[in-house]
MARKEVO-351008 format. One line per field, with one value per residue (C-alpha): z, y, x. Coordinates in nm, 3 decimals. Layout:
up = Z,... .
north = Y,... .
east = X,... .
//
This chain:
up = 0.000,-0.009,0.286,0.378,0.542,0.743,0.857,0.972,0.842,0.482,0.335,0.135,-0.061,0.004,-0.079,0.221,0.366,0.413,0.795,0.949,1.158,1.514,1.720,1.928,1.553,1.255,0.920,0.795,0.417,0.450,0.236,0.357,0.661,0.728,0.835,1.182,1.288,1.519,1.172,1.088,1.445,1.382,1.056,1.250,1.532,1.823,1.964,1.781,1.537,1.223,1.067,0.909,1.044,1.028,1.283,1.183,0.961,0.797,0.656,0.567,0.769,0.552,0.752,1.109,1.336,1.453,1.094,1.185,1.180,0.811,0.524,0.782,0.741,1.062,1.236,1.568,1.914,1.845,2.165,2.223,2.627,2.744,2.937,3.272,3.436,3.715,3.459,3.239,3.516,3.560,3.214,3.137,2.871,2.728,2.977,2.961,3.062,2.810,2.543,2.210,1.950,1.619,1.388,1.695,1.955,1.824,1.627,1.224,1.119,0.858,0.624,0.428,0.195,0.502,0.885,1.207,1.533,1.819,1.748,2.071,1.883,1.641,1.566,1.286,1.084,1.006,0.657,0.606,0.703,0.437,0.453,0.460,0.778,0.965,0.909,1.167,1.457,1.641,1.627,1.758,1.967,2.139,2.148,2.339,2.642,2.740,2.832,3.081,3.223,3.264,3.486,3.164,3.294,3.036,2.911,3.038,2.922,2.690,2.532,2.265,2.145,1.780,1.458,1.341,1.309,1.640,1.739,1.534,1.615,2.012,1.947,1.781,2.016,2.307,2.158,2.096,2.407,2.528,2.608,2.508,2.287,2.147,1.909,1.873,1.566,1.306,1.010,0.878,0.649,0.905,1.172,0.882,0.923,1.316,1.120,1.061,1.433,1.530,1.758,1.830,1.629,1.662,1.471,1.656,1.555,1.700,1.998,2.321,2.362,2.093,2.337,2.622,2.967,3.288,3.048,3.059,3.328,3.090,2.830,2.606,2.431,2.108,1.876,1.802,1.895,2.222,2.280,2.342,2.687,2.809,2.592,2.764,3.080,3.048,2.901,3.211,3.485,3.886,3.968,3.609,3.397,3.116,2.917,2.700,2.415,2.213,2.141,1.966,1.909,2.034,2.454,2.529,2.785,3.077,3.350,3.625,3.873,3.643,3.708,4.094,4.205,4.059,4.109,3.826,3.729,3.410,3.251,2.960,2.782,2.505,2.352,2.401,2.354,1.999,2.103,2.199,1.885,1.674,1.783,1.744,1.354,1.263,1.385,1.143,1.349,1.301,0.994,0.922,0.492,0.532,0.703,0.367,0.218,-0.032,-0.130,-0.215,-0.328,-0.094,-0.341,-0.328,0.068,0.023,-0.160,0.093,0.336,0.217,0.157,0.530,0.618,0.419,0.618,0.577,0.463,0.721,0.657,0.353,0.352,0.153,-0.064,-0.129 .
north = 0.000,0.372,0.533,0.928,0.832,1.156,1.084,1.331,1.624,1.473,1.380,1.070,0.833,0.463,0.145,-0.063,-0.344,-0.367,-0.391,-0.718,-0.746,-0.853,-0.940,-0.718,-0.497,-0.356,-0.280,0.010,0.187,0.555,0.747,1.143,1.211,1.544,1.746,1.891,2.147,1.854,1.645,1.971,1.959,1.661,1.678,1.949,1.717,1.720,1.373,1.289,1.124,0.909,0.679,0.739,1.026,1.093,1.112,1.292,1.058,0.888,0.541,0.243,-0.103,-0.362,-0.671,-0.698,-1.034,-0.897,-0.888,-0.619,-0.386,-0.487,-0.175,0.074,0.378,0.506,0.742,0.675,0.777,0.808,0.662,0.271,0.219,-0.114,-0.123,-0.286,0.000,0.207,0.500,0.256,0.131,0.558,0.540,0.805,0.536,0.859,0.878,0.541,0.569,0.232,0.414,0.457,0.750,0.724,0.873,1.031,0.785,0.420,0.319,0.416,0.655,0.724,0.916,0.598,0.342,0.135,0.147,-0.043,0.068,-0.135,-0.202,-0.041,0.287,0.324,0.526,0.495,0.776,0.837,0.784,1.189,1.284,1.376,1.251,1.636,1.721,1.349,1.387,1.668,1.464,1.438,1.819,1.914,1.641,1.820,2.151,1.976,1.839,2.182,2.161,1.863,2.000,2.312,2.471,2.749,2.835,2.996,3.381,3.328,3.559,3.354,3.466,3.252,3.269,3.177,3.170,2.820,2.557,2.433,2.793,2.871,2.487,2.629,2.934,2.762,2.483,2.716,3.003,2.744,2.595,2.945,3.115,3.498,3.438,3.679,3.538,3.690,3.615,3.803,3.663,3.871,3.570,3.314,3.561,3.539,3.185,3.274,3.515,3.321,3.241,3.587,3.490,3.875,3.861,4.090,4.129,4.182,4.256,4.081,4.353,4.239,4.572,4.504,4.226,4.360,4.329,4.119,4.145,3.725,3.489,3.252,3.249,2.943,2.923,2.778,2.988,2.758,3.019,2.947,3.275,3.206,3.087,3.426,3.630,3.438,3.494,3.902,3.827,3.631,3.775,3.707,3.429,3.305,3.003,2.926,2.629,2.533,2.356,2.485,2.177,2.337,2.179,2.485,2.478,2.752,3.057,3.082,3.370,3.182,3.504,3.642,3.284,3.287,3.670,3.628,3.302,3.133,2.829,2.650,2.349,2.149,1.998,1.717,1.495,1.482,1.203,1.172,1.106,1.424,1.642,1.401,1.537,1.898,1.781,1.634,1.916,2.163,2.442,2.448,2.596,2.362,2.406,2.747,2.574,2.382,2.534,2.241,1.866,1.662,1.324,1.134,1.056,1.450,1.489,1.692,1.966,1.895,1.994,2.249,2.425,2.354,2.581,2.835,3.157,3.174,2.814,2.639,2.243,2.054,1.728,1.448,1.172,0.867 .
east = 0.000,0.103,0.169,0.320,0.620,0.827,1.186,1.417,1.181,1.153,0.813,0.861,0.526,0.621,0.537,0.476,0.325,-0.046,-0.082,-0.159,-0.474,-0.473,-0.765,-0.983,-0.870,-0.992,-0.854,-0.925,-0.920,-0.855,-1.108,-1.045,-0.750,-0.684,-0.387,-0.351,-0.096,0.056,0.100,0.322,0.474,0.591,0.748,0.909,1.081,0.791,0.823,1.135,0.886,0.958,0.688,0.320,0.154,-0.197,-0.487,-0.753,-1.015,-1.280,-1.247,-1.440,-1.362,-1.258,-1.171,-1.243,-1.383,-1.655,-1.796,-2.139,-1.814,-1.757,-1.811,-1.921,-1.791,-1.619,-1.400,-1.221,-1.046,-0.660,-0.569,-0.464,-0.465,-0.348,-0.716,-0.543,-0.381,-0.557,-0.613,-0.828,-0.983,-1.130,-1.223,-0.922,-0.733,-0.654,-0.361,-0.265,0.103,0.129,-0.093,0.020,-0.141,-0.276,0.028,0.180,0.305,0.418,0.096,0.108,-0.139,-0.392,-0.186,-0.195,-0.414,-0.480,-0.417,-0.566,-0.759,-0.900,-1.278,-1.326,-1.159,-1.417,-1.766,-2.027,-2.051,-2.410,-2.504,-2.621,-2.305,-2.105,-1.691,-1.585,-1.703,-1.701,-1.340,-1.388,-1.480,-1.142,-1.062,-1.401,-1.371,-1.039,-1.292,-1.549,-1.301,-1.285,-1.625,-1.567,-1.282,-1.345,-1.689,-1.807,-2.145,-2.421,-2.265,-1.946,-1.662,-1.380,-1.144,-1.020,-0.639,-0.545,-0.727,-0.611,-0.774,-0.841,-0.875,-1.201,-1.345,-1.319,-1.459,-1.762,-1.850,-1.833,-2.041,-2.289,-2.259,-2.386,-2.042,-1.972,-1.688,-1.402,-1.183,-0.827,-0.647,-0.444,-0.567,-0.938,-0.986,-0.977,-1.218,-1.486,-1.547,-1.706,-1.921,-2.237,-2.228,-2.233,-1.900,-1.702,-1.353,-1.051,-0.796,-0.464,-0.087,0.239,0.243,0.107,-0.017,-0.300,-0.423,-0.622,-0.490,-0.667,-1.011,-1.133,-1.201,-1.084,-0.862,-0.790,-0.446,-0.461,-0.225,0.022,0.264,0.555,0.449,0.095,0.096,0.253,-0.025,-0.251,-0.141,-0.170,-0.521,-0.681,-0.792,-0.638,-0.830,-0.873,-0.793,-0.617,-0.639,-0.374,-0.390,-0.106,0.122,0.445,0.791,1.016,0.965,0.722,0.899,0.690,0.636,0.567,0.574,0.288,0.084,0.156,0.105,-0.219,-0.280,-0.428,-0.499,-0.366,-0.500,-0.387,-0.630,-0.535,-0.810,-1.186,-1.475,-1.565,-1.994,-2.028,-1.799,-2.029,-2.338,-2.234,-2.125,-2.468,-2.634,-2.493,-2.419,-2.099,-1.942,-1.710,-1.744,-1.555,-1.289,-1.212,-0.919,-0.798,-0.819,-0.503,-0.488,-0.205,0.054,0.080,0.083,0.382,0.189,-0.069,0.164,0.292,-0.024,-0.138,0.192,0.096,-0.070,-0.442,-0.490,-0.681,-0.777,-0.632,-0.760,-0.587,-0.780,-0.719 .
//
């Protein structure tokens, strides 16, 4: 089969091995995968990683033994826990310290003809849903979590810190989860996609002075930027949180007077349940169309790439 292979920061198409299927498993054709800025992370050196990367889906199962599985068409959680340690045991396999990730951490991902999950793993898509936005589900997935882990209550103030991908998903699901949203970003194209939701945009230069000062009782970091967390931490209010859920390669610098004197309260926030993001996607609230930048058929994943680094471009997805 094909497969996008990085090494070393390269982007190379090879011909590999179809993968073998192992019980409790399902195999698993690839039919949209898109790129996330941690797929560009790691081309950059995050993790150290070398392999097929890839996480973000939709896919048909081809071969599986528990055969009702057979031709759905699916996406599915990116985590592999061992399902025997205490954290399993709490239903939090997501921090399995034995887990391995999707195209991230020791398990080859999607950016590829074929690829393999746990049946456990996996979700139906309905059959209205169009491929386009299913492939959606794990980044608004990662939007929702906030919600569990975090007490917003109905017109809370958040401020919401990057216009990226993930950025704009945030800004959605919490506006619609009945938040008073401003979105900070410094891209006017990007801002327009929160438009039909009515979510308040601003459009702010590299100077921290643009950003306003102590303004949010919560503040979610999700530039992409090692600055971010610092921004973030002028924008929040004493008292305040601010979730982070920046994941960059370069280590982040980090005024940890500024967190202390007035004491607030950082969370990092990772993955989230895909049930709930797939709710919010067959509803139809959320504009995910706009967010639609380019398609790319996978023996061209390096243009793919490329494309995704280019300013302004938001998802590329790549066909297979």
């Amino acid at each position: 089969m094909r497969a996008v292979y990085f090494d070393n920061g390269t982007i190379a198409i090879r011909d590999v091995a179809k993968p073998r299927l192992k019980p409790g498993y399902a195999l698993l054709k690839t039919r949209l995968a898109g790129i996330c800025n941690t797929d560009l992370e790691l081309l950059a050196g995050y993790y150290n990683f070398s392999g097929i990367p890839g996480h973000e889906f939709v896919a048909d199962v081809v071969e599986c033994d528990e055969r009702r599985w057979i031709g759905k068409r699916v996406v599915g959680e990116i985590n592999l826990a061992c399902g025997a340690c205490q954290y399993c045991a709490q239903g939090l396999g997501r921090h399995c310290p034995k887990r391995s990730v999707l195209g991230i951490v020791k398990h080859p991902g999607a950016f590829a003809d074929y690829f393999t999950l746990p049946v456990e793993n996996l979700l139906p898509v309905p059959n209205e849903m169009l491929d386009e936005y299913a492939v959606f589900t794990e980044p608004v997935a990662a939007a929702c979590e906030i919600l569990e882990q975090v007490p917003l209550g109905a017109q809370e103030e958040v401020a919401v810190l990057g216009d990226g991908k993930l950025g704009l998903l945030i800004a959605q699901v919490l506006t619609l989860s009945g938040c008073r949203v401003t979105a900070f970003g410094r891209n006017r194209t990007k801002l327009d996609v929160l438009k039909p939701l009515g979510i308040k945009t601003m459009l702010v230069k590299r100077e921290a002075a643009r950003y306003p000062t102590a303004a949010f009782g919560y503040v979610v970091e999700a530039s992409g930027s090692a600055e971010g967390l610092n921004t973030a931490l002028r924008m929040v209010r004493p008292r305040g949180t601010v979730v982070l859920k920046s994941t960059v390669h370069n280590r982040a610098p980090f005024d940890s007077a500024q967190a202390i004197v007035n004491e607030i309260t950082l969370v990092g926030s990772r993955c989230g349940r895909f049930a709930p993001a797939m709710k919010w996607i067959r509803s139809g609230e959320l504009n995910l169309g706009a967010m639609i930048d380019a398609w790319v058929p996978l023996e061209h994943a390096d243009i793919g790439l490329g494309l995704a680094r280019e300013p302004g471009i938001l998802k590329v997805l790549l066909s297979t």
